[in-house]
PLY file of the C-alpha trace (Angstrom):
ply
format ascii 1.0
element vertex 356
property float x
property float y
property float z
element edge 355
property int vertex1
property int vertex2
end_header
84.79 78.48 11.79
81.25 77.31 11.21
80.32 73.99 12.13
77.76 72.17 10.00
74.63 70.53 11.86
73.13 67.68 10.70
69.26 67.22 11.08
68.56 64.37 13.37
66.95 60.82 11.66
64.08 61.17 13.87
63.32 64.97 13.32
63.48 64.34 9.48
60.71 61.75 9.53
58.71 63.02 11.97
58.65 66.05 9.41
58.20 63.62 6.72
55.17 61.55 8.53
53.41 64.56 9.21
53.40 66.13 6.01
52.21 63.30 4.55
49.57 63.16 7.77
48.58 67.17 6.97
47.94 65.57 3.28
45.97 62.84 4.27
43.89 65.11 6.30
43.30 67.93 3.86
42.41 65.03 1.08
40.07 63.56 3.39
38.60 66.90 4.62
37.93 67.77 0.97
35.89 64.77 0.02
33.07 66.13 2.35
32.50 69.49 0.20
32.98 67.59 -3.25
30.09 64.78 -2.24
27.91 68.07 -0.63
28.01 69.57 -3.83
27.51 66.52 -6.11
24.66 65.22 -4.13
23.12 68.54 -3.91
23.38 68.98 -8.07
21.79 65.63 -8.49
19.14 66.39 -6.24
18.41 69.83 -8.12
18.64 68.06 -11.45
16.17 65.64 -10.37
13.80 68.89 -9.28
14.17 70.60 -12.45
11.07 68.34 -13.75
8.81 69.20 -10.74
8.26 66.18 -7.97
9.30 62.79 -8.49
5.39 61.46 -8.26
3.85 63.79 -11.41
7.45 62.28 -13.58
6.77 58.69 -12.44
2.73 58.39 -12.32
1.70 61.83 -14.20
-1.19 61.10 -16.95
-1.56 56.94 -15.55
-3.55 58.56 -12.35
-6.35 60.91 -11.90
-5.59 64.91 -10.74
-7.10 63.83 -7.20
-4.84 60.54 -6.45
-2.17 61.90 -8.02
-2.84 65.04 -5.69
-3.06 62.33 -2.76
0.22 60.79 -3.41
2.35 63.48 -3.97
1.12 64.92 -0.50
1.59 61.75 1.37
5.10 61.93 -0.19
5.61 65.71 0.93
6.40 66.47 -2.47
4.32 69.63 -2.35
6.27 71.05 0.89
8.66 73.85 0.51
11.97 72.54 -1.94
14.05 73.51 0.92
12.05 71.77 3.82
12.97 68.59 1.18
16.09 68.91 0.76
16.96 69.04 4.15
14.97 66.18 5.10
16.94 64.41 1.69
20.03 65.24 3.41
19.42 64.26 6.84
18.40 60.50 5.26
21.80 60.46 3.08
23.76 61.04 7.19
21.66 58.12 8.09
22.19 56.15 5.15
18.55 55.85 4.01
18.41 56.93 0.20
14.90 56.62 0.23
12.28 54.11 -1.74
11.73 53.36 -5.29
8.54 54.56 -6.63
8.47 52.13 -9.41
8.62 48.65 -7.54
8.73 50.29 -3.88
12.29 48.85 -2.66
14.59 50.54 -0.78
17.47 52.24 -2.62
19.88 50.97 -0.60
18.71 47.41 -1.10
19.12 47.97 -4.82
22.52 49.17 -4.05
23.58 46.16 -2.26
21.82 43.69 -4.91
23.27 45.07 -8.10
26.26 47.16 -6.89
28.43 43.69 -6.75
27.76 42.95 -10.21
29.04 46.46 -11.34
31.89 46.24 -9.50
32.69 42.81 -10.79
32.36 44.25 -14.18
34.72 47.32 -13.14
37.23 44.83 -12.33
37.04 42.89 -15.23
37.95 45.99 -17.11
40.56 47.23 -15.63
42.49 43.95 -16.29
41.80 44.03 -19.39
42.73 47.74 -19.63
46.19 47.36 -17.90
46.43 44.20 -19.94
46.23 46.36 -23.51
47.12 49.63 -22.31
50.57 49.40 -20.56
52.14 46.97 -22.63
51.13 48.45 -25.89
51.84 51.72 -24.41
55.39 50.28 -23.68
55.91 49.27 -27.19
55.44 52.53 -28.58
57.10 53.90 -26.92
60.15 51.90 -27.75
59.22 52.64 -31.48
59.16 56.14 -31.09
57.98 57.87 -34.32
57.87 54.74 -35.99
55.09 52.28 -38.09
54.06 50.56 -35.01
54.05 53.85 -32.62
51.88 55.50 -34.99
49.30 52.55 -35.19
49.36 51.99 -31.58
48.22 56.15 -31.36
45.69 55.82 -33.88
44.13 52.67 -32.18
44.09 54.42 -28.63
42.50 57.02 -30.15
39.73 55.06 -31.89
39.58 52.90 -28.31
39.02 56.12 -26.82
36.59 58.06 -28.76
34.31 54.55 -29.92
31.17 54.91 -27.99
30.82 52.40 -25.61
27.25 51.10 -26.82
28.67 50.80 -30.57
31.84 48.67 -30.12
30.03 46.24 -27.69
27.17 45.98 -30.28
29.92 45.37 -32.66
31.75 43.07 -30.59
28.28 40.40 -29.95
28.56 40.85 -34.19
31.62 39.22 -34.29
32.20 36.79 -32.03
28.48 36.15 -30.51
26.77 36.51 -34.35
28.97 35.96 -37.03
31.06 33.33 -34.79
28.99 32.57 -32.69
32.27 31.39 -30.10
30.66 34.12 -26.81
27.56 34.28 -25.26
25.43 36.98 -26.30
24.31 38.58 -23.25
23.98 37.88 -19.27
26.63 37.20 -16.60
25.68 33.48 -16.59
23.63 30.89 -18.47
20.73 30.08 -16.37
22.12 26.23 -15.24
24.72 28.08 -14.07
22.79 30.47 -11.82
20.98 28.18 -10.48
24.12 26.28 -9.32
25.37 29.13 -7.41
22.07 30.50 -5.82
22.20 26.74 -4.29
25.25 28.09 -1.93
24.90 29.25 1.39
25.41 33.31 1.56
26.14 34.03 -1.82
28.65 36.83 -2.36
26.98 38.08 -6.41
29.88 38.60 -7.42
29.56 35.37 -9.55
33.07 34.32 -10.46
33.60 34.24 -6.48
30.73 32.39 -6.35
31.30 30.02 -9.29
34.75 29.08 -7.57
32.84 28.09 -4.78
30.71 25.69 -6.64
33.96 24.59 -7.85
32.48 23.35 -10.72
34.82 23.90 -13.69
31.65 24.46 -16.11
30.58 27.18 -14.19
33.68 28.79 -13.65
34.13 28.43 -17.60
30.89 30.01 -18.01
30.37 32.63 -15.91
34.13 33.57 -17.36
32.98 33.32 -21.09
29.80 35.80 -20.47
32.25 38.12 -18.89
34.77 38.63 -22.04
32.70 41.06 -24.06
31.24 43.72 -21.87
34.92 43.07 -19.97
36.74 44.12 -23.86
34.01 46.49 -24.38
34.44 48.81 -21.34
38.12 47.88 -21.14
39.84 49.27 -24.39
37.81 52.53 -23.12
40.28 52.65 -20.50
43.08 51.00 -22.30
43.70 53.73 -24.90
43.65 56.42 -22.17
46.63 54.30 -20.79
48.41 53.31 -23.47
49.09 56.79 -24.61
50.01 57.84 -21.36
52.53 54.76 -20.42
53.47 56.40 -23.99
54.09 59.36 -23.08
55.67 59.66 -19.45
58.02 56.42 -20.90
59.30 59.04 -23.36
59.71 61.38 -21.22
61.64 59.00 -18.86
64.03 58.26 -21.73
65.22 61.82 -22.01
65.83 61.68 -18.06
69.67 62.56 -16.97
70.21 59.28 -15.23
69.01 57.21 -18.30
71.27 59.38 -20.36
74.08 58.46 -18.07
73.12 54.69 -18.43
72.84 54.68 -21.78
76.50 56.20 -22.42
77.95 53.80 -20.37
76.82 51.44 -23.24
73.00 50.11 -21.48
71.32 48.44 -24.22
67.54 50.27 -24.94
65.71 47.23 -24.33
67.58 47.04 -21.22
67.20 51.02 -20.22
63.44 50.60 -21.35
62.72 47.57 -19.00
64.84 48.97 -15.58
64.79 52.57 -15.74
61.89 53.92 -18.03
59.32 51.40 -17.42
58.89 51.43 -13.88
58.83 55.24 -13.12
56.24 55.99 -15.75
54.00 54.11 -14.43
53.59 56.49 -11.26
50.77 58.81 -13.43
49.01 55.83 -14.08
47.70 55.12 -10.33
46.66 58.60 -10.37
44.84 58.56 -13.12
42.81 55.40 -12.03
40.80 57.37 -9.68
39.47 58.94 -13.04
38.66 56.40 -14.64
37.10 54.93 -11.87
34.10 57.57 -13.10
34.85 57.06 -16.42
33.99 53.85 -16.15
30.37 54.12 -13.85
29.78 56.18 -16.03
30.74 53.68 -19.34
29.01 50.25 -17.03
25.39 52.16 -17.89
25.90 51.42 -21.32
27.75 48.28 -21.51
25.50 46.82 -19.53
22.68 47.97 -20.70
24.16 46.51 -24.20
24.63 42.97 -22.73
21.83 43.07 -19.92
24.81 42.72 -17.34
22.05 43.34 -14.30
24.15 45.63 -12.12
23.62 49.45 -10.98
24.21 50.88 -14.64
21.54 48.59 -16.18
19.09 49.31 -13.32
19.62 52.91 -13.56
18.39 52.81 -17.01
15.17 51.04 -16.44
14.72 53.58 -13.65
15.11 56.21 -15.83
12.75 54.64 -18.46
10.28 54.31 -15.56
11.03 57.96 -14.82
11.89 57.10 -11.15
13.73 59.79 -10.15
13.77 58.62 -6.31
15.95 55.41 -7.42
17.74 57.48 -10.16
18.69 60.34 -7.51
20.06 57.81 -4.95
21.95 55.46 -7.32
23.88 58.35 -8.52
24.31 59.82 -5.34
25.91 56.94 -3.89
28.34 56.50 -7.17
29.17 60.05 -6.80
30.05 59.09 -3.16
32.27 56.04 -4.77
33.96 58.05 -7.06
34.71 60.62 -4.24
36.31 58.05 -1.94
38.08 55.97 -4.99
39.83 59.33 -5.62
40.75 59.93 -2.62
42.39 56.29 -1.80
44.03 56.72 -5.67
45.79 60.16 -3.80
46.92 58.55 -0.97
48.66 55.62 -2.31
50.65 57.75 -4.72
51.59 60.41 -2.24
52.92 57.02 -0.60
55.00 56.02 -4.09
55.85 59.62 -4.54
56.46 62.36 -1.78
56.87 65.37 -4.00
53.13 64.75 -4.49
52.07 65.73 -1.05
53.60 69.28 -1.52
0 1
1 2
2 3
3 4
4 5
5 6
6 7
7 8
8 9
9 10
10 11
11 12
12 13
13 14
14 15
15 16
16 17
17 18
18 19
19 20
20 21
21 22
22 23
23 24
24 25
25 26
26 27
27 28
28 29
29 30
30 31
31 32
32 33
33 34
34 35
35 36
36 37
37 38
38 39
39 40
40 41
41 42
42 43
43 44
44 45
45 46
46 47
47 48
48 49
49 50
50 51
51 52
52 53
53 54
54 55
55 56
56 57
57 58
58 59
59 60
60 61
61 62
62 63
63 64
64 65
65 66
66 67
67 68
68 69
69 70
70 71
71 72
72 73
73 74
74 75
75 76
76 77
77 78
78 79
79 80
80 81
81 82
82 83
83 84
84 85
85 86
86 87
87 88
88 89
89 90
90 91
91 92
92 93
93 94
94 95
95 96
96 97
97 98
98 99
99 100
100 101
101 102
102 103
103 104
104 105
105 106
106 107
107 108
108 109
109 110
110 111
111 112
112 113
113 114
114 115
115 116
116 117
117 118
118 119
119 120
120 121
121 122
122 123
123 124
124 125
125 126
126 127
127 128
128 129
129 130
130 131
131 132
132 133
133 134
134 135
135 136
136 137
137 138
138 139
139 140
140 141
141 142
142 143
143 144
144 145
145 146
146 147
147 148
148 149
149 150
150 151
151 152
152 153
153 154
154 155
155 156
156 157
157 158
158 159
159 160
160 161
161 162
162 163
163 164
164 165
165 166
166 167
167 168
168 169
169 170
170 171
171 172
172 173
173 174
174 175
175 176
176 177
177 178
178 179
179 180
180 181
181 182
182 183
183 184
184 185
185 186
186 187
187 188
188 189
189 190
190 191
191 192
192 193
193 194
194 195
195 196
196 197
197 198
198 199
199 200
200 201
201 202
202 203
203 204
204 205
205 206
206 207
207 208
208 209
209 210
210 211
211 212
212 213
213 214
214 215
215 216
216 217
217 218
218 219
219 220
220 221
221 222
222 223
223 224
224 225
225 226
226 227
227 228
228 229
229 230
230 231
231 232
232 233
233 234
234 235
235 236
236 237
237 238
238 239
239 240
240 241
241 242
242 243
243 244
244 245
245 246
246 247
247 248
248 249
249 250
250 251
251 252
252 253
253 254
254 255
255 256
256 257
257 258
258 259
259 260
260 261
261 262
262 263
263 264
264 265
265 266
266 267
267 268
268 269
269 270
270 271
271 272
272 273
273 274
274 275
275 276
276 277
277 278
278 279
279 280
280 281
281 282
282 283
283 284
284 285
285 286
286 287
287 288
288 289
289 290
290 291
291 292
292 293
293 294
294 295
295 296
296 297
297 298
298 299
299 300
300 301
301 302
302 303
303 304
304 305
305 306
306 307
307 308
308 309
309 310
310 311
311 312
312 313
313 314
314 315
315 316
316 317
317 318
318 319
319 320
320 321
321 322
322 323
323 324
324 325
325 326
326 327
327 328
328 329
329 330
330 331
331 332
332 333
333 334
334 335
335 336
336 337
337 338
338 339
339 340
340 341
341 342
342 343
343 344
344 345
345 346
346 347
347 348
348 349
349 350
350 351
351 352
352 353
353 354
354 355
């Protein structure tokens, strides 16, 4: 007779805790190839023009200075010899200098990256806000009026470029309304308020709370609702079809089958046994849209002169300063990298079929 062996508590989560350790390392492991390879794109892309001197200052200076400042640059040693010496900087966290107005990348980084990541935030609220509700509500209308408006309008959400539906946003309400501000994070009384306080954070709704002013709170907030809706229902649409979709797919699930023919109302089975699980893809698919929306801040706030990394990239590219451009991307290559990889970790923690 054969006697049946139980595996031991500890044996099963040791098991358990390093699987999920082997996962951790491997995601972390892999982050160091994908930010070689982006970096080393960018920096290619940025050569395909020849040096960054003859793009920024070609025609404005004479053959000889121009000569004179491309060597003093060592823009005319070997494009390996430079590339090694770029990487080497990027380990020691030197992105280089601007050739435009001669500041250091990295201080450009730190004095505009807060108010693009202010402005990330802001639309992600406003993206879960729209997108999982909505998303929610059709799919409790399955195949119905509502359902197929709600598609049509993620859709539209989706594919609107970003630069038309915030210039048709300041239309409506900052034009024709005339209820928002037009453009800016803050009017200037209010700026001045918060540059009075000692170490200011820049990201200014942290900072008007400080004042704790309620007129500054109530503006900074009001300059932040349209390029927040703007870059938002770019991200809401991709959510709200796919809160859609895996809440469908939830429905046809054996245990909600089971609930429902033990007489479980639908609102009921929607709310405690559909909702929750099909929300799972959506933290996975943050660390997406975390690029999709770098990549979306550029023209939002270039649209509303939002002064963060995305409108400063564009006057660097106007100025054809490929230094700055090369190093601002870099580094939100190196964001996106990392956000993915913190997005993989938390949801092999929700769910531990992902770590196999």
């Amino acid at each position: 007779m054969s006697v049946a062996v139980d595996t031991p508590p500890e044996t099963t989560t040791k098991e358990s805790g390093g699987s999920l350790g082997r996962y951790i390392l491997v995601r972390a492991l892999l982050i160091i190839p994908t930010v070689f390879i982006l970096v080393t794109t960018v920096f290619l892309l940025m050569r395909t023009t020849g040096d960054p001197i003859t793009a920024s200052q070609g025609g404005r200076l004479p053959p000889d200075q121009l000569a004179e400042r491309i060597h003093a640059a060592g823009y005319d040693r070997p494009l390996i010899t430079q590339y090694l010496e770029y990487l080497g900087g990027i380990l020691r966290g030197d992105f280089g200098t601007t050739l435009s107005d001669r500041r250091p990348v990295t201080e450009v980084l730190l004095t505009f990256g807060s108010a693009t990541l202010e402005l990330a935030i802001y639309a992600l609220i406003v993206a879960f806000l729209l997108g999982i509700p909505l998303g929610r509500l059709a799919a409790y209308h399955r195949d119905k009026a509502p359902d197929a408006v709600l598609r049509v309008s993620a859709i539209l959400a989706y594919a609107t470029p970003v630069f038309f539906a915030g210039l048709l946003l300041k239309l409506i309400f900052s034009v024709w309304l005339g209820v928002l501000p037009v453009a800016g994070r803050a009017s200037t009384r209010a700026e001045l308020t918060m540059q009075k306080l000692d170490n200011p954070t820049g990201i200014y709704l942290i900072d008007a709370i400080r004042t704790g002013d309620p007129a500054v709170i109530g503006d900074v907030l009001t300059h932040a609702v349209l390029p927040a809706l703007t870059l938002g229902l770019l991200t809401a649409g991709v959510f709200l079809r796919l809160v859609r979709t895996n809440v469908i797919s939830t429905f046809g699930a054996g245990y909600v089958e089971a609930a429902r023919s033990r007489g479980v109302p639908e609102r009921r089975l929607l709310r405690k046994h559909a909702y929750k699980p099909a929300l799972i893809p959506i933290i996975t698919v943050i660390g997406l849209q975390i690029a999709l929306l770098l990549g979306g801040a550029v023209l939002t706030e270039t649209t509303f002169e939002w002064k963060g990394l995305g409108f400063q990239l564009a006057q660097y590219l106007q100025a054809r300063d490929f230094v700055a451009v090369q190093g601002i991307v870099a580094v939100l290559a190196v964001i996106v990298a990392l956000t993915n990889f913190i997005v993989d970790v938390i949801a092999a923690l929700i769910d531990p079929r992902v770590r196999y």
